[in-house]
C-alpha positions in Angstrom: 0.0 0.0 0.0 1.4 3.3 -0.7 2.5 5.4 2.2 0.4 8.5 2.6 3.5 10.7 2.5 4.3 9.3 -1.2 0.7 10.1 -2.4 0.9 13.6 -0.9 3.8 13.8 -3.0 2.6 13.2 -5.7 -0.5 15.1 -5.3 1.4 17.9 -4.9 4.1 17.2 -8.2 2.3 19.2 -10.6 2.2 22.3 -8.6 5.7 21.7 -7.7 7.2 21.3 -11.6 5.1 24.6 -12.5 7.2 26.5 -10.0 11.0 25.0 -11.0 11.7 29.1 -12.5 10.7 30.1 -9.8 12.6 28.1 -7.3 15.4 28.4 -9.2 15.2 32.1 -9.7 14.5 32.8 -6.0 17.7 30.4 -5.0 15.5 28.8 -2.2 12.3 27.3 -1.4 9.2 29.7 -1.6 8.1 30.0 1.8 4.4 29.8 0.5 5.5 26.2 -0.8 7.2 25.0 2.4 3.6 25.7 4.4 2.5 23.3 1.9 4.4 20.8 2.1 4.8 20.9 5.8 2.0 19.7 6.9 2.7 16.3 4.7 5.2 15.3 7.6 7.8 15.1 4.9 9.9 17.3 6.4 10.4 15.6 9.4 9.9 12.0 8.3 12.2 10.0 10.9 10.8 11.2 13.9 10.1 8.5 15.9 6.5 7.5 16.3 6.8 8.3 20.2 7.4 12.6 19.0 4.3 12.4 16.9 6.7 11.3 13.2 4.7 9.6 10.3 5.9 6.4 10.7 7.7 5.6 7.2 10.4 2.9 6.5 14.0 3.5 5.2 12.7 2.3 1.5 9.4 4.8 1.8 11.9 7.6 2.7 13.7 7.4 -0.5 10.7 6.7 -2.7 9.1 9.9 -1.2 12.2 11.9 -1.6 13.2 10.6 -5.1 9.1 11.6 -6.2 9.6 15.3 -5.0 13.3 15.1 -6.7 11.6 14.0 -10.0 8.8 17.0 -9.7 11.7 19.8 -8.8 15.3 18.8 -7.6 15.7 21.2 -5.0 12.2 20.7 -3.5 13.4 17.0 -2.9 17.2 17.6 -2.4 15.5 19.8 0.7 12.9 17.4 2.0 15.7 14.9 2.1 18.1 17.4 4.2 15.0 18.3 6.8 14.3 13.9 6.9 17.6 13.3 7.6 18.3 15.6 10.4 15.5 14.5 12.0 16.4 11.3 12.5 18.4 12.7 15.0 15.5 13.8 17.1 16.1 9.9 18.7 19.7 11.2 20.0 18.5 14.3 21.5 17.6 13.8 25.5 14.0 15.4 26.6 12.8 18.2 26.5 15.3 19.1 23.5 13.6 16.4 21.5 10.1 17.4 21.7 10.9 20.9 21.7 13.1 20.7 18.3 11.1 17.9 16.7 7.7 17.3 18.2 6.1 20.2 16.7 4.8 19.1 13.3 6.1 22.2 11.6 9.3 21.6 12.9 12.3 21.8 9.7 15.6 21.0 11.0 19.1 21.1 8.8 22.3 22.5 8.6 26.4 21.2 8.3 27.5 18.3 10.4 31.0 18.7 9.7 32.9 20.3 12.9 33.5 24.0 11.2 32.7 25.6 14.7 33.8 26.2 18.0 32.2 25.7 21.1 33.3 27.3 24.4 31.9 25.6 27.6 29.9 27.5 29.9 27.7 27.6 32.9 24.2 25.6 31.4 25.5 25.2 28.6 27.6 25.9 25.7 28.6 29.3 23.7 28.9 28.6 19.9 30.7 30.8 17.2 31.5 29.6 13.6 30.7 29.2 9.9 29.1 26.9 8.3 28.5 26.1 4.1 26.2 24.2 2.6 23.2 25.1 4.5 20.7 23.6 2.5 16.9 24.7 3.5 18.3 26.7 6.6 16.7 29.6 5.5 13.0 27.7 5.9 14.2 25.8 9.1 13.0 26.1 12.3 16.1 24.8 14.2 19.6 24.9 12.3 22.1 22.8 13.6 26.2 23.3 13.3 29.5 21.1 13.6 31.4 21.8 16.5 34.7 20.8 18.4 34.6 21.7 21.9 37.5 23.8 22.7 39.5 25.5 25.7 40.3 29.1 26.5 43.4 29.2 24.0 41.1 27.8 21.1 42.3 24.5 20.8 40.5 21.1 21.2 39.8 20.3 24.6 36.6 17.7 25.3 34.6 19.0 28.2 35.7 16.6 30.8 32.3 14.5 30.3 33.8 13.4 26.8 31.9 15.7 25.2 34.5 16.9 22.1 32.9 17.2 18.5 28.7 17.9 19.2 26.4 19.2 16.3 24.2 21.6 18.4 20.7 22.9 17.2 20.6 26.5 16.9 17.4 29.2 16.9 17.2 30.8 13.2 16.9 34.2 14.8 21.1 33.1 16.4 22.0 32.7 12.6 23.6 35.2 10.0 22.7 33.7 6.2 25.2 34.9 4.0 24.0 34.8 0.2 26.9 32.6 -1.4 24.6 30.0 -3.4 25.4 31.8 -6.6 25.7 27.9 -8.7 25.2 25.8 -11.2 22.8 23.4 -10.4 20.1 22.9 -7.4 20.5 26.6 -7.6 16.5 26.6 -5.4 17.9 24.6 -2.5 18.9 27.7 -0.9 22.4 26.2 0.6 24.0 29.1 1.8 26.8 29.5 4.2 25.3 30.6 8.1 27.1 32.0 10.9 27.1 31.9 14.7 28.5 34.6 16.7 28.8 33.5 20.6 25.1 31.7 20.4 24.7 30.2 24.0 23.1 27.2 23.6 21.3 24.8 26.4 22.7 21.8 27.9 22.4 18.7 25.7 20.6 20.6 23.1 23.4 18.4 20.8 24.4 15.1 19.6 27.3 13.6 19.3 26.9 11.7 15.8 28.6 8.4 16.1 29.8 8.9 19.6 27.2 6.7 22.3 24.0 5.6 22.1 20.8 7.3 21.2 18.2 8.0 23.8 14.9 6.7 21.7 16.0 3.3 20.8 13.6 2.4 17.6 14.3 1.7 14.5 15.8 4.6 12.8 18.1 5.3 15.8 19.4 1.9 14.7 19.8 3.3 11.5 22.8 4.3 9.7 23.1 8.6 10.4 25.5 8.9 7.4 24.1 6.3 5.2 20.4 8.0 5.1 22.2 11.2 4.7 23.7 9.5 1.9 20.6 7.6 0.4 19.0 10.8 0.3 21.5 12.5 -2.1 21.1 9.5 -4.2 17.3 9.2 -4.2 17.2 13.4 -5.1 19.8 12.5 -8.0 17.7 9.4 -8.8 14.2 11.4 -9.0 16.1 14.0 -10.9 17.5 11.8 -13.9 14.4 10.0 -14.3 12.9 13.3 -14.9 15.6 14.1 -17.3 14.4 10.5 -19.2 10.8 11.3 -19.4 11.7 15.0 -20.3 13.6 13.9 -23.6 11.2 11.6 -24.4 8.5 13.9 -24.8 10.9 16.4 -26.6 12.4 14.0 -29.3 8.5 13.0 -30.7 8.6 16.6 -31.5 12.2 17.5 -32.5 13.9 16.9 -35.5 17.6 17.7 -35.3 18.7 20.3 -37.8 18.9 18.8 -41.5 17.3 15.4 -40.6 13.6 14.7 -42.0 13.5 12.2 -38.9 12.1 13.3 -35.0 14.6 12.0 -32.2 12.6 9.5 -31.3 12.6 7.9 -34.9 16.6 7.4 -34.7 18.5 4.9 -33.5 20.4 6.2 -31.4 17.7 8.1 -29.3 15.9 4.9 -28.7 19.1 2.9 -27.6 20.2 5.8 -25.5 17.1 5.9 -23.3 16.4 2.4 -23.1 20.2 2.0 -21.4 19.5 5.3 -19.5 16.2 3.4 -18.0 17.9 -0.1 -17.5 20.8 1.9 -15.9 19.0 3.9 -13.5 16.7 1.3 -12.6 19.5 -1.3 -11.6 21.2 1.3 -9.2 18.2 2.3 -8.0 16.6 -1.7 -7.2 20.6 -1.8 -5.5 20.3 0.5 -3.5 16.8 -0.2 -2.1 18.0 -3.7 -1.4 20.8 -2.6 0.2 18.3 0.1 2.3 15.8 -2.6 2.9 18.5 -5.2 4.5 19.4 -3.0 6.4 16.0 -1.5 8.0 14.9 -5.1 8.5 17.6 -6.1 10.7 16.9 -2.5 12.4 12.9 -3.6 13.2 14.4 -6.7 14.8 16.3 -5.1 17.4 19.9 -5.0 15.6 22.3 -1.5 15.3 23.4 -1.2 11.6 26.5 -3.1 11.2 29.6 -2.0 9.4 29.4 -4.0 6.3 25.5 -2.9 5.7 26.8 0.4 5.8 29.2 -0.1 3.5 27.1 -1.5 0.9 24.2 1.2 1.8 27.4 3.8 0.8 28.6 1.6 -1.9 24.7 1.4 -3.3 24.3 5.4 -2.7 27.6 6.3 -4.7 26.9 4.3 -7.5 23.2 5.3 -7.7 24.0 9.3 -7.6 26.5 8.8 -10.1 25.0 6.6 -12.4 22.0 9.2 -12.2 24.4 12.4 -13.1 25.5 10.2 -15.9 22.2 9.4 -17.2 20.7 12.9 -17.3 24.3 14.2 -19.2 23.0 11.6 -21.7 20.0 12.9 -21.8 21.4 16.1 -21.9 23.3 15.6 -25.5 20.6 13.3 -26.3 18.3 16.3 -26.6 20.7 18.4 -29.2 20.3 22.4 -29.3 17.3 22.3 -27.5 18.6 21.9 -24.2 21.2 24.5 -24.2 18.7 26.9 -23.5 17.9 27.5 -19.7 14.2 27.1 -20.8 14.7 23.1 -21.2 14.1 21.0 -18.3 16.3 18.5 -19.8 19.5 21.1 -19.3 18.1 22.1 -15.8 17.9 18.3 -14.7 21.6 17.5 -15.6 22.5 20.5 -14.4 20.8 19.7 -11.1 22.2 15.9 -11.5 26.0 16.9 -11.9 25.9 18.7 -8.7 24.4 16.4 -6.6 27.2 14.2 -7.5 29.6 16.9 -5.9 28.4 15.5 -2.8 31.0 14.7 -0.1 28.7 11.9 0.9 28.5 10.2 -2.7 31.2 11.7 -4.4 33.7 9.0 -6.4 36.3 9.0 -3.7 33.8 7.5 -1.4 34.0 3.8 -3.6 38.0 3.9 -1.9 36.4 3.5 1.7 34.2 0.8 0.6 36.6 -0.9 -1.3 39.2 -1.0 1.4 37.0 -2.5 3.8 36.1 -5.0 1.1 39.7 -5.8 0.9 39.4 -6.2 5.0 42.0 -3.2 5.2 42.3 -0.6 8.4 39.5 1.4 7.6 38.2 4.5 9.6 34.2 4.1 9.7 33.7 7.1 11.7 31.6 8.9 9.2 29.8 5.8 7.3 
């Protein structure tokens, strides 16, 4: 049966595709779009049942965020940012939790990577830094920051509770945007860089990804952090080339490259070139679902991700993004002078594609970390 969330997103497609100038133009999500989507739950789709969440599975996640991708890739490159972060609602201790992620409006994102400092202090913590790639932080209602805990000289020094590296949740009204997302591709996802200038913030309003256990055990604490993150790069660059197919197909009925007396869709070459596109997509996606779906079972039944099922999650999630950017390239020269104009879908869907494969999480580089553990080589896991 389908999940509710995937039929509200595709309810809500058309609407969606009509605004990609728009989106694009503005360089972030229209506010008047998020308030409709919000109340979907997409936003906040791994909060645990116990905080009011909608209750999907790993696979639903990416099927949902893949069908907003395919509608508008920065409409589902953000859903899958906000979904991800709040899986961490399990790690935060009461009343943080509730407070951050119980309210069903509730949008959280922001960097996990420790580009901040954080200076204890009496209740709490005092937070300055900068942060890039701050997809949807401009629509959140909590935006949360890498830190490393640090001393009065500035250098590391865990707080003598072990707390050393925590990703704390900030208030948007704490937080400078500054306008950098001046790019190619997902131009609408708003990913700015943010800054934090001495924001006090609450005891244990953090998590320390990777370091202890979560306070809600369920079945998406059990979940791999980094490999949803991941998944959810993958299923945006996934929705987003199999948009690019369906967008050349309905072009080449119509186009005739210049000097032929044939359409696109009459020669050869088209017809080969999107039937590999399909097969090609579709087997990294199926992988990568498997890979999701192995995983979440052994998740329901009690069991914390192991390391090999997140390395074949990342494996899955690398090969699926970049099989995707190279499908809606093809799609891209496929399509002939037509797409070169920034009217075409079919140019904005590979542009959207390539950059999604800049993604530290899915980026080439990321097959050397699941090939050494493969091999059974020394391996740090910390972020997988």
């Amino acid at each position: 049966m389908t999940h509710r969330l995937l039929a509200a997103a595709r309810e809500l497609g058309p609407a969606i595709s009509a605004r990609s100038a728009e989106i694009e133009a503005l360089g972030t999500l229209p506010m008047d779009l998020v308030d409709e989507i919000r109340p979907t739950g997409a936003f906040r789709m791994c909060v645990p049942a116990d905080l009011d969440g909608p209750e999907v599975t790993a696979v639903e996640s990416l099927e949902i965020f893949e069908e907003f991708a395919y509608h508008d890739g920065s409409v589902g490159w953000c859903v899958a940012i906000a979904a991800t972060t709040s899986l961490l609602a399990s790690y935060l201790p009461d009343p943080h939790a509730a407070a951050l992620f119980g309210d069903p409006s509730a949008i959280g994102g922001g960097f996990v990577m420790p580009r901040g400092r954080a200076v204890p202090t009496e209740g709490g913590l005092r937070v300055s830094g900068r942060w890039q790639w701050g997809s949807g932080t401009k629509h959140c209602t909590t935006v949360g920051g890498g830190c490393r805990v640090v001393g009065p000289d500035g250098q590391p020094e865990p707080r003598d509770d072990g707390l050393a590296v925590p990703f704390v949740f900030m208030d948007p009204s704490d937080i400078t945007f500054i306008e950098t997302w001046d790019v190619a591709g997902l131009a609408g996802t708003g990913s700015v860089d943010f800054e934090a200038r001495d924001v006090f913030v609450p005891e244990g309003r953090w998590v320390q990804i990777g370091a202890g256990g979560p306070v809600r055990d369920n079945a998406w604490s059990r979940f791999s952090f980094y490999g949803l993150l991941a998944c959810g790069v993958a299923s945006a660059a996934v929705g987003i080339a199999r948009r690019s197919i369906d967008e050349l197909v309905e072009l080449s009925g119509a186009r005739k490259p210049q000097g032929s007396t044939r359409t696109l869709a009459e020669r050869a070459t088209t017809q080969a070139g999107v039937a590999e596109a399909e097969a090609r997509l579709a087997a990294a996606w199926g992988l990568m679902l498997d890979a999701v779906d192995g995983t979440w079972q052994s998740a329901l039944a009690g069991q914390p991700s192991t390391v090999d099922q997140k390395r074949r999650i990342r494996l899955a999630a690398t090969h699926a993004t970049q099989t995707a950017a190279g499908v809606a390239a093809s799609m891209f020269t496929a399509a002939g002078g037509a797409a070169v104009y920034r009217t075409s879908p079919v140019q904005r869907c590979f542009r959207d594609a390539a950059v999604a494969a800049q993604h530290a999480m899915v980026a080439p580089r990321t097959m050397e970390t699941a090939g050494r553990l493969r091999m059974g080589l020394p391996t740090d896991t910390t972020t997988l």
